[in-house]
N, C-alpha and C positions, 0 to 999 in steps of 0.2 A: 504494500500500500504506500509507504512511504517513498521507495524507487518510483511509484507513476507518479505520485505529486512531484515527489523532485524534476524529473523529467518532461511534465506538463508546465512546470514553473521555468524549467532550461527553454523549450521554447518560444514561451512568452516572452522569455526576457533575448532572447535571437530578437527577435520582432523590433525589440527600441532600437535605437539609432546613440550612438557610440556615446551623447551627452547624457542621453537619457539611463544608460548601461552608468556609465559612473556616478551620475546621482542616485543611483539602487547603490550601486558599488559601497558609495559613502553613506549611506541611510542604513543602510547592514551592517557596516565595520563599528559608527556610531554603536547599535542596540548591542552586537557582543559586546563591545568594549564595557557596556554599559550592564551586562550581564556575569560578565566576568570579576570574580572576586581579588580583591588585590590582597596581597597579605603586606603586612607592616614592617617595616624595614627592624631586620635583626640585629641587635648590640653585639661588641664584640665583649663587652661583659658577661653574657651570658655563659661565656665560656669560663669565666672562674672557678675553680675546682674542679674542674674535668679531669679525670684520671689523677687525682692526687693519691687514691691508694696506693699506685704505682710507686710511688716514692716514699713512701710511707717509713718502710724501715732501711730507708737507704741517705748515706750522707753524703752530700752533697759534690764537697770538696773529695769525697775520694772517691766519688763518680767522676768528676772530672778528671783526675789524675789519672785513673784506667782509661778512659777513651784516649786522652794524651800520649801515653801510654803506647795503645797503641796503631797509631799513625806511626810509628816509628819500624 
């Protein structure tokens, strides 16, 4: 059902004339746009404490020291 509306609607829209196609064009981009949910711009705060268990029982300076270590 949805294929022949789509398809009944593709010819109509053959039928307008190349202004008339772009004003549909932008009159459709408008209502998704306007349908479409935005979501809200992510902090990079939200990442505080992410994976701190990971470090949990490890010190710090002699984490570094091993990676240091070895590059060599």
């Amino acid at each position: 059902m949805i294929q022949i509306l789509y398809q009944h609607i593709l010819v109509q829209v053959k039928q307008l004339n190349v202004l008339e196609q772009l004003r549909l064009l932008e009159a459709i981009a408008q209502l998704v746009q306007r349908e479409t949910v935005s979501k809200p711009p992510r902090s990079i705060r939200e990442l505080r404490g992410l994976g701190k268990e990971v470090w949990k029982n490890l010190d710090a300076q002699e984490y570094v020291n091993q990676e240091r270590d070895s590059w060599e």
